[in-house]
C-alpha atoms as one frame of an Amber mdcrd trajectory, in Angstrom:
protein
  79.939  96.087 112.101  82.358  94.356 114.542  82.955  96.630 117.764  86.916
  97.092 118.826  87.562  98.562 121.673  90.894 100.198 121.886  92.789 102.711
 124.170  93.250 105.961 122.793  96.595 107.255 122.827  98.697 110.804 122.078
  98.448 111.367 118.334  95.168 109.538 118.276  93.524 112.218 120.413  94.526
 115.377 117.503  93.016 113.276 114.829  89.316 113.011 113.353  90.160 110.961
 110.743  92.997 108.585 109.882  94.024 110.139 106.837  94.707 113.499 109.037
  97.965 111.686 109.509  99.166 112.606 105.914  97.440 116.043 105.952  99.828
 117.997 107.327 102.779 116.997 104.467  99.352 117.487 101.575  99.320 121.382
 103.107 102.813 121.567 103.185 104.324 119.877  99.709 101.353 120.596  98.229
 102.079 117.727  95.670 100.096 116.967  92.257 100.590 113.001  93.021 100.639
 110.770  96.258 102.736 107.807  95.566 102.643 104.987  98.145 105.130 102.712
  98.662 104.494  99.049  99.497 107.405  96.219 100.355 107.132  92.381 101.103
 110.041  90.097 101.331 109.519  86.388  99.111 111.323  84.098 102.165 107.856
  82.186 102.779 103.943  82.506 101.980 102.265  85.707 103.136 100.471  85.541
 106.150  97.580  87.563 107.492  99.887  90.652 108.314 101.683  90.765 104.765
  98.050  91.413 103.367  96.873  93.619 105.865 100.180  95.976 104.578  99.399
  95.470 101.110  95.582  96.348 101.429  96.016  99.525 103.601  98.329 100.948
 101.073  95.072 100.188  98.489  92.323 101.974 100.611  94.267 104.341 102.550
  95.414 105.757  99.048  91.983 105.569  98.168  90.324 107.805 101.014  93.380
 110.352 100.469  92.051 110.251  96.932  88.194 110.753  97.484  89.099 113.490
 100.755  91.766 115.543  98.845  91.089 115.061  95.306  94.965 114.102  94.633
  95.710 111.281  92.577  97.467 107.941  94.183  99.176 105.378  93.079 101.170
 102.278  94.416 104.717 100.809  94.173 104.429  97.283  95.332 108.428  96.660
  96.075 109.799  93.131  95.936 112.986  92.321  97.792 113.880  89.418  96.211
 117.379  89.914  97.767 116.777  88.148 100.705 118.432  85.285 101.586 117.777
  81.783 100.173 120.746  79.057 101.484 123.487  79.868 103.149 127.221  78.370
 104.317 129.989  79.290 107.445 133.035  79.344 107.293 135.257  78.049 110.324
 135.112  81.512 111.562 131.610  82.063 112.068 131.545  83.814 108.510 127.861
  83.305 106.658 127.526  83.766 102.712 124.499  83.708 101.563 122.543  83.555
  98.465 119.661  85.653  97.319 116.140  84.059  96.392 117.174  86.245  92.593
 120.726  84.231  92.221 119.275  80.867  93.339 115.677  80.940  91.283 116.667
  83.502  88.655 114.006  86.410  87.454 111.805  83.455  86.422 111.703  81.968
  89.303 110.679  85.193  91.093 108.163  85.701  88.789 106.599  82.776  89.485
 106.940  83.287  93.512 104.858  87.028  92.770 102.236  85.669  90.601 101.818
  82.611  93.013 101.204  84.798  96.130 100.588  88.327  95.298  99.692  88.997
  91.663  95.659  87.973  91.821  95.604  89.588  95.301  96.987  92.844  94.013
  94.786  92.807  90.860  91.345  92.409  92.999  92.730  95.324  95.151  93.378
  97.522  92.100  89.623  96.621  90.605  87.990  97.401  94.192  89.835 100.876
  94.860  90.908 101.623  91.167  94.456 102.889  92.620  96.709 101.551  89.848
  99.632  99.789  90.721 103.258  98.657  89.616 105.610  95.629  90.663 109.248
  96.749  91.446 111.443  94.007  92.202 115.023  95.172  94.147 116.906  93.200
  91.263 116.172  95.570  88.583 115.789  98.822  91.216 119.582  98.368  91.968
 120.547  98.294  88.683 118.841 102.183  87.944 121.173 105.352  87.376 118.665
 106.737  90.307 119.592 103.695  93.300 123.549 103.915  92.038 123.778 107.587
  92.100 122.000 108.022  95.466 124.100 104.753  96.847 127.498 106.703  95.651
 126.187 109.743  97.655 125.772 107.681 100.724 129.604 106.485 100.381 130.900
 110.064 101.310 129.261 109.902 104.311 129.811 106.116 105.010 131.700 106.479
 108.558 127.933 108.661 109.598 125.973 106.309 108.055 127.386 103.591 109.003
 126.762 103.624 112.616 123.195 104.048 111.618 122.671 101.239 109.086 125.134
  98.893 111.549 124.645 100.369 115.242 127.116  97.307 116.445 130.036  97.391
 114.362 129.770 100.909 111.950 130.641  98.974 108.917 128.383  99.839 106.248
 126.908  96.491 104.452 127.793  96.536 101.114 127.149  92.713  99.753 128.515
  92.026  96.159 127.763  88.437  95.138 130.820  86.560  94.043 130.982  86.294
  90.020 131.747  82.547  90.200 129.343  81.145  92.916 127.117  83.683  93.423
 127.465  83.917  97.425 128.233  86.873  98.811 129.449  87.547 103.337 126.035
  88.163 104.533 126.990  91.071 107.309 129.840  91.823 104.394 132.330  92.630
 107.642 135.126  91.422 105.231 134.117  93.547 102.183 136.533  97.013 101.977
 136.079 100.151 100.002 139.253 100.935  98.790 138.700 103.709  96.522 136.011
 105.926  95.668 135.561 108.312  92.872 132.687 110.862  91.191 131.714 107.848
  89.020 132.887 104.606  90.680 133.352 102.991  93.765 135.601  99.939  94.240
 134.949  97.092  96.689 137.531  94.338  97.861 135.587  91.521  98.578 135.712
  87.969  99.957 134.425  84.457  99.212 134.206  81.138 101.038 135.148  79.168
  98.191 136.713  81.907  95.922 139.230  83.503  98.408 139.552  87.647  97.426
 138.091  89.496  94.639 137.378  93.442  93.599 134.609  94.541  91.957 134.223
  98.065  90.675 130.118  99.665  91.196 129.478 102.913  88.439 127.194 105.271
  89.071 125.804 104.944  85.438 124.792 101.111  86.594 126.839  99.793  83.793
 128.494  97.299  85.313 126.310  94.218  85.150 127.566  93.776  89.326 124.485
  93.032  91.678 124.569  95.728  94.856 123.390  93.875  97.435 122.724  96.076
 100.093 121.445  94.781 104.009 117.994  95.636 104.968 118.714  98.877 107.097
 120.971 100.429 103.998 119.080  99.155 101.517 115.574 101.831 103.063 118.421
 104.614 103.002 118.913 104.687  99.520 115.495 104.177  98.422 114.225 106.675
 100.849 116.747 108.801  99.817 115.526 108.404  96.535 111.922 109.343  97.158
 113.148 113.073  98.419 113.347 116.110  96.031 110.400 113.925  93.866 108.953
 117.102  91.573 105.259 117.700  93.087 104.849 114.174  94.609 104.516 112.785
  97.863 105.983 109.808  99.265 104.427 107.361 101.409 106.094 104.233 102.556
 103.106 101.484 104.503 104.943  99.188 106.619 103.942  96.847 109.312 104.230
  98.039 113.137 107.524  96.262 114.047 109.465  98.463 111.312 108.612 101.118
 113.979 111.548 101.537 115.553 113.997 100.649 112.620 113.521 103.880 110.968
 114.735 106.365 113.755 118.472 104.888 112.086 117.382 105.446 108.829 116.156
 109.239 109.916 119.618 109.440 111.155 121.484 108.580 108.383 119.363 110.665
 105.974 119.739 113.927 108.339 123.445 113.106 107.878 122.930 114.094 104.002
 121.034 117.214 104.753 117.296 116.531 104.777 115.013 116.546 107.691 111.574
 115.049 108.156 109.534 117.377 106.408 112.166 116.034 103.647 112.332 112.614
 103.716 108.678 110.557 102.832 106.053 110.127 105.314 105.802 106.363 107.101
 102.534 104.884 107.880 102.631 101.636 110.461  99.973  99.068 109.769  99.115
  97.087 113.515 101.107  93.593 114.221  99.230  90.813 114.169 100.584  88.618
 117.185 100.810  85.270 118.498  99.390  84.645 122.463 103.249  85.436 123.400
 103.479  88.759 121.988 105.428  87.782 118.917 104.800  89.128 115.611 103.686
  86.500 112.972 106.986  85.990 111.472 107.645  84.030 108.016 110.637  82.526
 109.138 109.301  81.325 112.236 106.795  79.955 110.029 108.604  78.089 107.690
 110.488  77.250 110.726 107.600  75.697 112.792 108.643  77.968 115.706 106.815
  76.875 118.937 105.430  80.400 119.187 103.571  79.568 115.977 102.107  76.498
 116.405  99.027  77.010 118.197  97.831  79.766 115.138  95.517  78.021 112.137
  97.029  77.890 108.866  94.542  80.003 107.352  96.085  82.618 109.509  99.635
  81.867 108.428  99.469  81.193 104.763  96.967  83.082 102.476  96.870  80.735
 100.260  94.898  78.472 102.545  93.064  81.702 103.549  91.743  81.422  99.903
  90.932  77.964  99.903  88.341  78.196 102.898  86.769  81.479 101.751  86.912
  81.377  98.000  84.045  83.745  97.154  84.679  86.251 100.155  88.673  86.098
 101.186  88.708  89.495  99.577  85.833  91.599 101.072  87.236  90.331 104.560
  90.796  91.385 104.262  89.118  94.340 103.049  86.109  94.819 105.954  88.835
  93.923 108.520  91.390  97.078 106.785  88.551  99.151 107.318  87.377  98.291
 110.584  91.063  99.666 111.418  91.048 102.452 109.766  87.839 103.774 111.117
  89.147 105.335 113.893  93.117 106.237 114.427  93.163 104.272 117.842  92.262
 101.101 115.884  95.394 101.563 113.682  98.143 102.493 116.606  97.953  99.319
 118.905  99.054  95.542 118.417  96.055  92.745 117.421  96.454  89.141 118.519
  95.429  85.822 116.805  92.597  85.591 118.469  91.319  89.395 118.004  92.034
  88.691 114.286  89.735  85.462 113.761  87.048  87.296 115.950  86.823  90.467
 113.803  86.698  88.347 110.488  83.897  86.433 111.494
C-alpha cells in the first residue's frame, strides 16, 4: 500500500476510524436508513476531484453499512441549472441560460450517461449501495422543494444576508417565458406579494423588458425556480430535516467548506440547529502547484493555473482511455487510501501527490 504522510490535526486526534465522524448523529437519531447525498454540476468533464466525491459517498456508505448494520443509499444530484451562455446588458446586467433550457432533458441525459452513468453503475456493483439520479430540473418542480422554498420567503430579509452576504437580496431566478434567460444575480427580480399558497415575482429581461410570474406551492405552475447556488443548498437541506428515521448525509468536496457556515445560518433562522440539519462530509481538494483547486471552468477555460496538470487528471474520460481495465480499482484504492486514517481525509492533495499515490 502507498504510504501518506499527513499532519494530524484537532478532530483527527478523537477519532479511530473515519466513519466515527457520523457516529455521534447514528447514537443520537438513531435512524432505520442513512441516505447520502451526492452533487456534481454538468459545466465541463469531471476531473479527478468530481470522482473522488462521487466514490467516497459509495464506500463511505458502505463501511457505515458493514460497522453499524444500517442500510445506505445514494442520491446522486444533478444541477443542471448552471449556467450555459450568457449576455450584459449596458449596465453590467448578466442573463444567463441554464445547461436544461439550452440542451433540453435530452440533452442532459446524454451529458449524465456520457460522464457519470457507467462510473456510477461500476460503483453500485463494487459496494452494492444502490443509487438514484436526481436532476435539479425535476427536484424544483416537487410539492416538497416549493413548500420548503415558500417557507424560506417569510424569512427572506434573514436569509437573505446569508444566501447573498454582499447585497441581502435573496436570488430568486425565473427564466423568461419567451427567451428563456433569466438576471443571473436576479438583483432586478421583486417579490411583490406572498401568500400561504403562492408567491409572486416581478421580473426582468434583456430582450423582454418586465414580466410577473406567480410560483405555487403545489408546483403547478409549469414556471422553472431557478434558485443561485447558496439558496438553492437551503432548501434542499432544509428538506432533508424532520426525514422519519433517516439520516442525511451530504459528501462534498473540501472548498464547499466554508460555504455552509451561511447555509447553517439561514437554516437556524427557521428553527433547527445542527443536530437538525444533515451531517456534511468534506472529501480533500485536489490542487494545482499554486494552491488552486482543479476547477472545471478553469478547465474549459485553459486557465494558466491548469496547464501544467495531464489531461488524464482533468478529464476522466481520458482517465479511462489510458487505464481501461483498472481506472476503477484506482479511483477506488486511492478513496481508500484516504479513508484509512481521518488525517488522510482533512488536508488538501496536490497534482503531483495524486499521480504518485495512483501509481
Amino acid at each position: 500500500m502507498a504510504t501518506i504522510h499527513s499532519p494530524n490535526n484537532i478532530l483527527s486526534k478523537y477519532l479511530k476510524d473515519i466513519t466515527d465522524i457520523i457516529r455521534p448523529r447514528i447514537e443520537m437519531d438513531r435512524p432505520k436508513e442513512i441516505e447520502f447525498y451526492v452533487g456534481a454540476n454538468i459545466n465541463g468533464t469531471p476531473h479527478i476531484g468530481t470522482y473522488i466525491v462521487q466514490c467516497t459517498g459509495f464506500i463511505l456508505a458502505k463501511k457505515i453499512q458493514e460497522k453499524f448494520g444500517i442500510p445506505t443509499k445514494i442520491t446522486f444530484g444533478i444541477n443542471d441549472n448552471v449556467s450555459y451562455d450568457s449576455k450584459e446588458d449596458k449596465f453590467g446586467n448578466i442573463y444567463h441560460r441554464t445547461y436544461f433550457h439550452a440542451l433540453g432533458d435530452i440533452g442532459v441525459q446524454k451529458i449524465i450517461k456520457d460522464n457519470y452513468a457507467l462510473f456510477l453503475k461500476a460503483l453500485k456493483n463494487h459496494t452494492k449501495v444502490p443509487y438514484t439520479i436526481q436532476t435539479y430540473s425535476k427536484l424544483q418542480k416537487s410539492t416538497a422543494f416549493r413548500k420548503n422554498f415558500m417557507k424560506t420567503l417569510q424569512h427572506s430579509k434573514e436569509i437573505g444576508w446569508c444566501v447573498a452576504p454582499s447585497s441581502g437580496i435573496i436570488q430568486v431566478r425565473i427564466p423568461c417565458p419567451k427567451c428563456l434567460y433569466s438576471e443571473r444575480d436576479a438583483s432586478q427580480t421583486k417579490l411583490i406579494e406572498l401568500t400561504k399558497n403562492y408567491a409572486k415575482f416581478e421580473c426582468e429581461c434583456l430582450e423582454h423588458g418586465s414580466y410577473t410570474a406567480m410560483i405555487k406551492s403545489n408546483g403547478n405552475d409549469n414556471i422553472y425556480l431557478d434558485l443561485s447556488t447558496l439558496y438553492r443548498n437551503v432548501v434542499k437541506e432544509l428538506s432533508m430535516i424532520n426525514t422519519q428515521n433517516k439520516l442525511h448525509v451530504v459528501i462534498k468536496g473540501g472548498d464547499w467548506l466554508y460555504s455552509t457556515q451561511p447555509i447553517d445560518w439561514a437554516l437556524g433562522t427557521l428553527g433547527y440547529s445542527a443536530v437538525h440539519s444533515p451531517m456534511r462530509f468534506f472529501t480533500p481538494q485536489i490542487v494545482t502547484e499554486t494552491g488552486a483547486k482543479l476547477s472545471k471552468s478553469f478547465i474549459s477555460e485553459n486557465n494558466i493555473s491548469m496547464k501544467k496538470i495531464p489531461e488524464w487528471l482533468t478529464d476522466m474520460n481520458k482517465f479511462k482511455h489510458r487505464y481501461p481495465d483498472e481506472y476503477l480499482e484506482k479511483i477506488i484504492r486511492l478513496v481508500e487510501l484516504f479513508l484509512y486514517k481521518p488525517q488522510h481525509v482533512f488536508r488538501s492533495y496536490s497534482y503531483d501527490e495524486i499521480i504518485r499515490l495512483l501509481k
